[in-house]
SENUNU-607865 format. One record per atom (N, C-alpha, C): x, y negated, z negated. Coordinates in pm, whole numbers, plus 50000, padded with zeros to 5 digits. Layout:
<nodes>
XYZ ...
</nodes>
This chain:
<nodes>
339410321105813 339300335605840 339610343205711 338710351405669 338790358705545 339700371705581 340800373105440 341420386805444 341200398705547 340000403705509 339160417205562 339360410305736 338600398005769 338590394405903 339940394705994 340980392505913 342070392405960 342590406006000 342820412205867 343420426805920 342350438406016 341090429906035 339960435006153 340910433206264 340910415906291 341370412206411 343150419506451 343830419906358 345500426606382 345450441006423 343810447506344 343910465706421 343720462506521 342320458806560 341620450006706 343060453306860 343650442206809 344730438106859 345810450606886 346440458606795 347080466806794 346760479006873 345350484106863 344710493506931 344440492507070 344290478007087 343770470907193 345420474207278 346740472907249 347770469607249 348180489807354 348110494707228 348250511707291 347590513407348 346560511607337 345020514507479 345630513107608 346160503207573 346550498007741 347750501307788 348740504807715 350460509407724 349590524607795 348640532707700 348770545007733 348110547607880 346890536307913 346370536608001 347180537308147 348090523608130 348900526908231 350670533608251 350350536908118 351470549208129 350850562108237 349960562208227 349080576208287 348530568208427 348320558708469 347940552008593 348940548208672 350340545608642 351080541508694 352090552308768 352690548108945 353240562609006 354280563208913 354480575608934 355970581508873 357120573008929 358030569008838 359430567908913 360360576708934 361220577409040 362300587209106 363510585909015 363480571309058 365330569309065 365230553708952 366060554508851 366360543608777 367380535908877 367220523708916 368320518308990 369380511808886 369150507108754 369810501608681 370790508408630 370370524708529 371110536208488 371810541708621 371590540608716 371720550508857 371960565708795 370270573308796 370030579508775 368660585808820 368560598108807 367060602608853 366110600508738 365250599008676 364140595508597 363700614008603 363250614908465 362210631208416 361050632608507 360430638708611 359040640708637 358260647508533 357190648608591 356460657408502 356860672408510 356440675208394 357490690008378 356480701108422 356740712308449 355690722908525 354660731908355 353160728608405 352800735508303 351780747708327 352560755208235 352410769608218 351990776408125 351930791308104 352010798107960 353180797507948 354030801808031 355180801807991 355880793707941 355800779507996 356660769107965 355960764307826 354810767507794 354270763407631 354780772907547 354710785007609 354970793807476 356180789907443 357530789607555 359020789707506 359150773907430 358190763907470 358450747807439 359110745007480 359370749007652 359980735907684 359650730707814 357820730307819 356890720807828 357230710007744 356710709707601 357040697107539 358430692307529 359570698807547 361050691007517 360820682307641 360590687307770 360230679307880 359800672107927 358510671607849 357340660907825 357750656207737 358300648707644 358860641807568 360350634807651 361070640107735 361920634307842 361250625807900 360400633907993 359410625608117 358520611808032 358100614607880 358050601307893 358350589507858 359800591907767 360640584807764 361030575407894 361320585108013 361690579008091 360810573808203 359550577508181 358530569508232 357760557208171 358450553108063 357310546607975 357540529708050 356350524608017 356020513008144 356660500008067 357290496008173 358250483508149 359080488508112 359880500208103 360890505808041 361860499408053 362700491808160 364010483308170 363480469908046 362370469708054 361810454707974 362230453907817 361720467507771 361690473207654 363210472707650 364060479007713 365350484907685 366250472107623 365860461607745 366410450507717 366370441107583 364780442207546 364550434807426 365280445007335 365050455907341 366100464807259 367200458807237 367860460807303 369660456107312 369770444907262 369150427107245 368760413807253 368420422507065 367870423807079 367520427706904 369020431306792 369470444206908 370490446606795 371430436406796 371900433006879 372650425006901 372920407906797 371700403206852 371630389006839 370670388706672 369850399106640 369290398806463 369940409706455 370000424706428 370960430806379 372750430206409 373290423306477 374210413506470 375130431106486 374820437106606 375490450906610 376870443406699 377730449706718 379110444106809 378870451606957 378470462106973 378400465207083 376430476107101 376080473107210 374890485207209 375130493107351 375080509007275 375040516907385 377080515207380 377640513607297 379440515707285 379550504707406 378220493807445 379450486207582 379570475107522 380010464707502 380590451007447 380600440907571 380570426207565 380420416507599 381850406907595 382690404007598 383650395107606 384090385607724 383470371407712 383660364707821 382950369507921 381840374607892 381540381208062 381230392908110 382640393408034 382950412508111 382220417707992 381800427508042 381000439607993 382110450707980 382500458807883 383660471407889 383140479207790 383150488607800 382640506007771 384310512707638 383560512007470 384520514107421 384730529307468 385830533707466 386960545707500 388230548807376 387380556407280 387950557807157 387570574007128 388250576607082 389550578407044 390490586107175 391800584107128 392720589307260 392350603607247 391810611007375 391740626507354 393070633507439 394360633207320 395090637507379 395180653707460 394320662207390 394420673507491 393710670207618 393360663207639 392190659007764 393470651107884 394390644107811 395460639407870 396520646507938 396810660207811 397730672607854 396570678407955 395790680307949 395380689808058 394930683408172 395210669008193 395450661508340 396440663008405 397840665908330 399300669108317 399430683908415 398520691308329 398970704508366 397680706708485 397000699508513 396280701408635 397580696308733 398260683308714 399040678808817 399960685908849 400710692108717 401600703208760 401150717708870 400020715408833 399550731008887 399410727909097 398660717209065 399420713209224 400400710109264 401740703909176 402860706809206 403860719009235 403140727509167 403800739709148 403320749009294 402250747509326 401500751109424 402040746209587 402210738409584 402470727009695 403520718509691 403880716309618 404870700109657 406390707009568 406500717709482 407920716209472 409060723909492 408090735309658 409530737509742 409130729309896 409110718209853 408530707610000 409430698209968 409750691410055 410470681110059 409330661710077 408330665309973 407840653909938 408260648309855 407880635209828 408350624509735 407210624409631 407320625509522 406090626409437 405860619309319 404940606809305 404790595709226 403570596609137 403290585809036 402300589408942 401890572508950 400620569508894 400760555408899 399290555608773 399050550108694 397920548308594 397140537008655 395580535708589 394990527008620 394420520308494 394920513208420 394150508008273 392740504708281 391900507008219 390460501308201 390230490008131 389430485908130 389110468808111 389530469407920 389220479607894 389880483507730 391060473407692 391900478507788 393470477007756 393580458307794 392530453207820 392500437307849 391850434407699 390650440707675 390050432407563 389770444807445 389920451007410 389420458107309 390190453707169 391630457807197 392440454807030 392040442707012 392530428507105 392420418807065 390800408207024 389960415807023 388710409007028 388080419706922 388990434206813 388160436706782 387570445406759 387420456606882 386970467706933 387890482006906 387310489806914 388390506506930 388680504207035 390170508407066 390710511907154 391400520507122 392050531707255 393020534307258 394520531507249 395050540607235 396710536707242 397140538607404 397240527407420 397440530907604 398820532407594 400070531007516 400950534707545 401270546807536 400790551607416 400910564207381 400190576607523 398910568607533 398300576407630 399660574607767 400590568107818 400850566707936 402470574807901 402410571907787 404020582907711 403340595807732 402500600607661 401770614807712 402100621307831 401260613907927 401210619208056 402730619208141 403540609708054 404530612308132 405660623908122 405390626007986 406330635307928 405660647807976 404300647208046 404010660308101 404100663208211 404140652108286 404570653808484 406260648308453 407000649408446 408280648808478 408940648808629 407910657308676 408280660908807 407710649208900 407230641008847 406250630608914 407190611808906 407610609809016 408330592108979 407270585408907 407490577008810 406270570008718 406500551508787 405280548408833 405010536408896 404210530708798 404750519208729 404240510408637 403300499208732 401920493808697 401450490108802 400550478908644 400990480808511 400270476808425 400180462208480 401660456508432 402150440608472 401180434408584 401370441508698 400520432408820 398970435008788 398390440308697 397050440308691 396310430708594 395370424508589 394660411808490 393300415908476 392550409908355 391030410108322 390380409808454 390860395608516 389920395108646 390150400108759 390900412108779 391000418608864 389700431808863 389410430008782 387960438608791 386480434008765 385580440508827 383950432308811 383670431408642 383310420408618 382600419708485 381490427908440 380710434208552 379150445608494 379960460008551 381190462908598 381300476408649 382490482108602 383170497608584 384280497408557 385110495108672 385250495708802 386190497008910 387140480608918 387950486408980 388600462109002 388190461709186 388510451309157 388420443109311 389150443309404 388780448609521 389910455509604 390370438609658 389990421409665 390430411109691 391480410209616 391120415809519 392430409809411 393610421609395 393910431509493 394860445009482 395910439609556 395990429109627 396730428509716 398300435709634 398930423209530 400280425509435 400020441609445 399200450809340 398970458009338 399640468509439 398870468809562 399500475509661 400740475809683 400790459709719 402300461809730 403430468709681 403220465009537 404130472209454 404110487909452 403130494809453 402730512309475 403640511009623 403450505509738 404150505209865 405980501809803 406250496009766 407550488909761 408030502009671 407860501709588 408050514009486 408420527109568 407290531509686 407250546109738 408500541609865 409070528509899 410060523509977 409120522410087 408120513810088 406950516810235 406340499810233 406770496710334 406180478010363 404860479810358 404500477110316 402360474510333 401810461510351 403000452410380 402500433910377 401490436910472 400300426510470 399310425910597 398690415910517 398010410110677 397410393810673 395580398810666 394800392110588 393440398910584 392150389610570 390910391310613 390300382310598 389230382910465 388930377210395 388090382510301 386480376710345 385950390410329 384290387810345 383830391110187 382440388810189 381260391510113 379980401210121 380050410910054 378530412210111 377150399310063 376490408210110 374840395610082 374330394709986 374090409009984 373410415409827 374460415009654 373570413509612 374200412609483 374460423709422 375410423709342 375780436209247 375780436309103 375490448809076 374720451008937 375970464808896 377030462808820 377740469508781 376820481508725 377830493408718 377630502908572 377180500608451 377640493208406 377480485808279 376080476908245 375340471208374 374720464208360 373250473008292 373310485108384 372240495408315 372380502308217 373870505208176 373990514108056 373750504707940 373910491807946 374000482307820 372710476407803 371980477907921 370850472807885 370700452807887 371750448407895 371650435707850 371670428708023 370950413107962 370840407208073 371890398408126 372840409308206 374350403908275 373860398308413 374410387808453 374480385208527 374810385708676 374330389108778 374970393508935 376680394208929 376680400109041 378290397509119 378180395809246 378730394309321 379220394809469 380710403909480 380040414909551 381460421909622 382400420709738 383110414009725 384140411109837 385370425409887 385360421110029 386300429010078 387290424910162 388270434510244 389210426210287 389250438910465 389550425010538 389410432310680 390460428010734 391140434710830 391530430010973 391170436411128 392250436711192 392310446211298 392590455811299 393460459911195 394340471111198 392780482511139 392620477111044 391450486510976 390200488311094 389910480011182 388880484111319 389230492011419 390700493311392 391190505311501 391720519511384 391200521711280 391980532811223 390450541911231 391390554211242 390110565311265 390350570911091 388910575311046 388410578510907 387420587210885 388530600210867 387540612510875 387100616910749 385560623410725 384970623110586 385040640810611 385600650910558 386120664410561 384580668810471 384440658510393 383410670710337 381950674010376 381580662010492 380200663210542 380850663710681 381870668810730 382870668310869 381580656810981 382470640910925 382180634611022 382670624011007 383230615111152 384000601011134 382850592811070 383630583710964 383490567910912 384110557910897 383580550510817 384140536510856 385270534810720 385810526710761 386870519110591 385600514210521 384750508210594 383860500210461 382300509210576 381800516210434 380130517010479 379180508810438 378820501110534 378020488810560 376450496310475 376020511010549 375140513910496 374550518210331 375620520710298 376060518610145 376310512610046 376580495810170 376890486610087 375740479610033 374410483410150 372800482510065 372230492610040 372930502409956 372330516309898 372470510009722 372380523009641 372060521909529 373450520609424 374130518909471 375970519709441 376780510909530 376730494909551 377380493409650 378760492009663 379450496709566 380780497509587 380950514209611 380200520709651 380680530109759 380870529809931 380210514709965 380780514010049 382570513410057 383400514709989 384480516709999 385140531910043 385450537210200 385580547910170 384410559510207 383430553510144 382410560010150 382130565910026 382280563409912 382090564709778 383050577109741 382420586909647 383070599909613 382690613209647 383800611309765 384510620909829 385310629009824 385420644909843 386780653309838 387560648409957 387390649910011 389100650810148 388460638910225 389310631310266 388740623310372 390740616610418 390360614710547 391970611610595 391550593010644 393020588210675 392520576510712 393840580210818 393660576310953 394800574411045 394810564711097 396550559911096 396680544811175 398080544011297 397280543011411 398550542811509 399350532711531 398580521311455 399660512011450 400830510411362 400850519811255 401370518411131 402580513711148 403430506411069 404750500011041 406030516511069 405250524211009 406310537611016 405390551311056 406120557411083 405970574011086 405090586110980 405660575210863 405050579910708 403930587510712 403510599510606 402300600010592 402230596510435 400780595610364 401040596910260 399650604210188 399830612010087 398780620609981 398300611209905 397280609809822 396930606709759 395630613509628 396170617709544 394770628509485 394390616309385 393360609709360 392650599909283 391260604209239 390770594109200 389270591109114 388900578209234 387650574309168 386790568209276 387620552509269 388820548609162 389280536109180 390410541309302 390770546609378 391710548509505 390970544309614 389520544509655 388620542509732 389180529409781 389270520409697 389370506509725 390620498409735 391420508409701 393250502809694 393970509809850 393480522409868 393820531409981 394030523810100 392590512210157 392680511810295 393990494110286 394330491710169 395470479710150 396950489510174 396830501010209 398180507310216 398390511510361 397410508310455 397310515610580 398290509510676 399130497910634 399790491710713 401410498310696 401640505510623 402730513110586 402920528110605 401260533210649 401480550710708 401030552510832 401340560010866 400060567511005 399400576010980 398850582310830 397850587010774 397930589310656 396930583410603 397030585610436 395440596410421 396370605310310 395100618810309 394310615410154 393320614610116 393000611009980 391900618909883 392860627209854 391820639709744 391590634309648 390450643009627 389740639909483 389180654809420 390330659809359 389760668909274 389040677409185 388350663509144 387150665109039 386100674809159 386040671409245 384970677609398 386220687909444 386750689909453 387410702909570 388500708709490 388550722409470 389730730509357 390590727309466 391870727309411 393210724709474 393380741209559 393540748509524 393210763009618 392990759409721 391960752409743 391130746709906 392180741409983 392960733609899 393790723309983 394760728610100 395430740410118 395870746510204 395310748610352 394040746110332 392990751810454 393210735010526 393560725310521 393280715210533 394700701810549 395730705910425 396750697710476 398440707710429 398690702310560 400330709810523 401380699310496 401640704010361 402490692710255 403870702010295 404380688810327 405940687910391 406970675510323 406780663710409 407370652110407 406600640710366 405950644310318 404650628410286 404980623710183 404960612010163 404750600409971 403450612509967 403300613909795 402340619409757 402190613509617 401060607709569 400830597509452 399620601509414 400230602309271 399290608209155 398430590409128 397240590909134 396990576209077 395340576509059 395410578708846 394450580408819 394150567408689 392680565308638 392170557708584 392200562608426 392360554008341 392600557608213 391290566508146 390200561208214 388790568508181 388520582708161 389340585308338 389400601308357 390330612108320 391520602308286 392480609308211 392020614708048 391260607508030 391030608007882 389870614307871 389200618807964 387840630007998 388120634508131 389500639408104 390150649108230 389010665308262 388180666908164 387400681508187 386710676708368 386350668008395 386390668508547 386680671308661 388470673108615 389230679008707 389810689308709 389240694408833 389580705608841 390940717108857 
</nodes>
């Protein structure tokens, strides 16, 4: 094959190559919903005079087809496999690989983001809980960071510093160390949340701590379907399944579980959720403002508060053997203002227990 014949046949080929990307870029339906990112995908953007003259027809159309472009998870992937394995990058997309786990660097400590988790907590203390005769606790949740980042490598934070912070700003709050009983494998390798199988210690100790028995005997199930962490779409890389396990008894088939913000009973675990697009919202029912859990069997009288992030979802219904209702806000969704219309704080455990993630991109909460 002569020179000239060659670089014939490589345009040939190349042209031949876009012809067909563009063809069925434009033939192929639109997608809605990225299931991998869990996200909505760009439609086509509305065209107008208007939207040409201002341009943003084209900023839009340049979205839409980014996020339409065909084989796009395919592409993304060889992406990631590129930097990685020939540009020899340490992490793509800030998520990293160690043993497995997939973890999302969280650098640098944003300490005003920390103070103003502080002074959100105060502000509901000040509001509610400190001419009440509640008991009022704090408890952190480390992110998979604080397992592998320094030692393998990575930015991390100063988690001590971050947990000295917050404490020197709730004072008013008992501080429940919960670091010790927590491990790498207490959380999914593709997601940030841990495993409500493996909370048992966990609980306990938040229970023993607030002076509240929570022992209980449990069965562990599985769901069917497989799980595809957070991580698995933001990184792009080809991680491997999980299986989400949970933990049942009796006590949890007789507790009533009211969802305040769509006012209607549910379950401890939503089955229908657990084959939706997030299945660790079947815990709870994912993220929720107010939702109560009541138990008439409970060991005591107790009630207890709880204002969290979406890792309480899954630790909450391991405490039900120690109250006769645990209430569980989530702030980031409902201004504390609201909270009056809804619960009268008296005598309850009330536990601060948030995730190092959200503390450190506290602008969420409200």
């Amino acid at each position: 094959m002569t020179e000239k014949t060659k670089h014939i046949v490589i345009t040939f080929v190349m042209v031949a190559f876009f012809l067909s990307v563009s063809v069925f870029a434009w033939l192929k339906p639109e997608d809605e919903f990225s299931l991998s990112e869990r996200r909505k995908l760009s439609q086509f953007p509305e065209l107008s005079f208007k939207t040409v003259v201002s341009g943003d027809f084209m900023s839009n159309f340049e979205n839409y087809t980014l996020d339409q472009f065909p084989l796009r998870d395919k592409f993304r992937t060889l992406k990631a496999m590129v930097n990685l394995n020939i540009f020899k990058q340490s992490a793509n997309n800030d998520i990293y690989v160690v043993d497995g786990f997939a973890s999302k660097i969280e650098y640098p400590l944003n300490e005003a983001s920390v103070e103003r988790a502080g002074d959100r907590f105060q502000y509901v203390y000040e509001k509610y809980l400190k001419n009440s005769t509640t008991k009022n606790y704090l408890s952190i949740i480390p992110d998979k960071n604080y397992f592998l980042g320094r030692e393998n490598g990575y930015l991390s934070i100063d988690y001590e510093k971050m947990i000295s912070l917050l404490r020197e700003n709730t004072g008013f709050l008992t501080y429940i160390d919960i670091t010790k009983e927590l491990k790498l494998s207490d959380f999914y390798k593709t997601d940030t949340h841990w495993r409500e199988e493996e909370l048992i210690d966990v609980a306990e100790k938040i229970g023993n701590e607030m002076g509240t028995d929570v022992k209980a005997d449990y069965q562990e199930k599985a769901l069917d379907v497989d799980f595809y962490g957070v991580y698995y779409g933001q990184s792009a890389l080809p991680l491997e399944a999980e299986k989400i396990k949970y933990l049942t008894n009796e006590t949890f088939k007789k507790c009533q579980v009211y969802d305040f913000q769509n006012g209607k009973e549910i379950s401890v675990y939503d089955m229908e959720k657990a084959n939706g697009k997030d299945p660790y919202e079947m815990f709870l029912g994912g993220p929720l403002s107010l939702v109560t859990i009541e138990n008439e069997n409970a060991k005591t009288n107790k009630e207890l508060i709880i204002f969290r992030d979406s890792f309480g979802s899954s630790i909450a219904p391991l405490l039900v053997e120690g109250y006769k209702k645990i209430t569980l806000v989530d702030i980031r969704y409902i201004h504390p203002n609201l909270l009056e219309n809804y619960i009268e704080f008296n005598s309850q455990d009330v536990l601060f227990l948030y995730s190092t993630s959200v503390l450190n991109n506290s602008e969420t909460i409200k």
